[in-house]
C-alpha positions as CSV (number, residue, x, y, z in Angstrom):
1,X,-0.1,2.0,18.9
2,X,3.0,2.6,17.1
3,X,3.4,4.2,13.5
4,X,5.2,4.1,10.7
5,X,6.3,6.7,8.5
6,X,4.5,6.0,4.6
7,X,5.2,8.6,2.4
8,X,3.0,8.8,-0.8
9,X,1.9,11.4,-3.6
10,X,-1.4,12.5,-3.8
11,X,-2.8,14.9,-6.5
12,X,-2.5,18.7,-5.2
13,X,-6.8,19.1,-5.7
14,X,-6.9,15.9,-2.6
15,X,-3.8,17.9,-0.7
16,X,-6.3,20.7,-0.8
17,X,-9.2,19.8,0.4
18,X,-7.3,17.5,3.2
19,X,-6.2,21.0,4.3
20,X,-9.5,22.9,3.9
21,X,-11.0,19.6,5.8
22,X,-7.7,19.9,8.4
23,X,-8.6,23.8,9.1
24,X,-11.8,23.2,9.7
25,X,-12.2,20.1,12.2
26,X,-8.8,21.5,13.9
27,X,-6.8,18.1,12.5
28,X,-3.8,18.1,10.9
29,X,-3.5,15.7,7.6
30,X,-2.6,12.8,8.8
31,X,-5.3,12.9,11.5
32,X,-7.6,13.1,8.4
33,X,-5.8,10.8,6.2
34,X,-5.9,8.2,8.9
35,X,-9.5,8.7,9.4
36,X,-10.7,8.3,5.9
37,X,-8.3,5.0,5.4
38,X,-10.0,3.4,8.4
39,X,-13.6,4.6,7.5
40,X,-12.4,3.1,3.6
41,X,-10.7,-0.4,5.3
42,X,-14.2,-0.6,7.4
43,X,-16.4,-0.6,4.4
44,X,-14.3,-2.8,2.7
45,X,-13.2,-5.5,4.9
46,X,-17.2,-5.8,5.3
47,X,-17.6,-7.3,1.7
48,X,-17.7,-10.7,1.8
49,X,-16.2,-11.0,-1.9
50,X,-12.5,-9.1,0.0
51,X,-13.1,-11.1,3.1
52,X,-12.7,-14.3,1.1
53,X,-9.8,-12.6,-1.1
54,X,-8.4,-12.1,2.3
55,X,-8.5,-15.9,3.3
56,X,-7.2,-16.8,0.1
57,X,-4.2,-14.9,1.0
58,X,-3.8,-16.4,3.9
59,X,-4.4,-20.2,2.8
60,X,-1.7,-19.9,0.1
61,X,0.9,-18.7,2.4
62,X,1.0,-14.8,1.6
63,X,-0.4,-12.9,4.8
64,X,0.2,-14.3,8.8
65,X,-2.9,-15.8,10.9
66,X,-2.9,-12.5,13.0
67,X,-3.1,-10.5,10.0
68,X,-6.0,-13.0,9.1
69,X,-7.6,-12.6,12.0
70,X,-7.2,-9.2,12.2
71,X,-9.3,-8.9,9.6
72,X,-11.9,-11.5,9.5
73,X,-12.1,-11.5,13.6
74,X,-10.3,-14.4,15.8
75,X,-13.5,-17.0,15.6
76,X,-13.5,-17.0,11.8
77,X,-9.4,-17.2,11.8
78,X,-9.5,-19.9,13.9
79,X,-12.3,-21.8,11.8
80,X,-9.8,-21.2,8.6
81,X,-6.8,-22.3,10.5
82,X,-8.7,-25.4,11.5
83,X,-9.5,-26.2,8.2
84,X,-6.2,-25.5,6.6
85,X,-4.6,-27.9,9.3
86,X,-7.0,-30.6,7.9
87,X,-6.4,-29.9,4.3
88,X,-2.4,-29.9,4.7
89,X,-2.7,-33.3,6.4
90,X,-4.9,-34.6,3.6
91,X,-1.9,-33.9,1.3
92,X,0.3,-35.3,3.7
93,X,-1.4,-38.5,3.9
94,X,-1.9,-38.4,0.2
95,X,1.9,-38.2,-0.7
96,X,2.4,-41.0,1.8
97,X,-0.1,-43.0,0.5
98,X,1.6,-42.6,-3.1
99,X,4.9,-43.6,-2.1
100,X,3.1,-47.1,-1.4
């Protein structure tokens, strides 16, 4: 897996405890940052309410279908896609049918 440096701020009362947490399990803080983001992206990306945010993002252009997917898992992706492909023809056929 490749990385990519991020740097952020956090307040020094989280740096803190990252490093009291860091001492303790023998991690360093980005082991532990990395750990509570996936545990946090997890719970998340299990609410239906995001997962629909998610496709929403994806039907109007803003994320790619293997970010989708990614996300939602390939079957549902592919179920979107599907019916994004039929929805852009609709307006296809629509606009062609108006210029008659």
């Amino acid at each position: 897996m490749s990385t990519k440096r991020v740097n952020f701020r956090l307040p020094e009362e989280l740096v803190a405890h990252v490093d009291i947490a860091a001492e303790v399990t023998h991690k360093n803080r980005t082991e532990i940052l990395i750990e509570a983001l996936r545990q946090y992206l997890e719970e998340i990306e299990s609410e239906e309410s995001f997962r629909e945010a998610v496709v929403e993002l994806y039907l109007a252009g803003h994320i790619e279908f293997d970010q989708l997917a990614e996300i939602i898992g390939r079957q549902d992706a592919e179920a979107v896609r599907a019916s994004k492909n039929v929805l852009d023809r609709g307006e296809e056929l629509a606009d062609k049918l108006a210029d008659f």
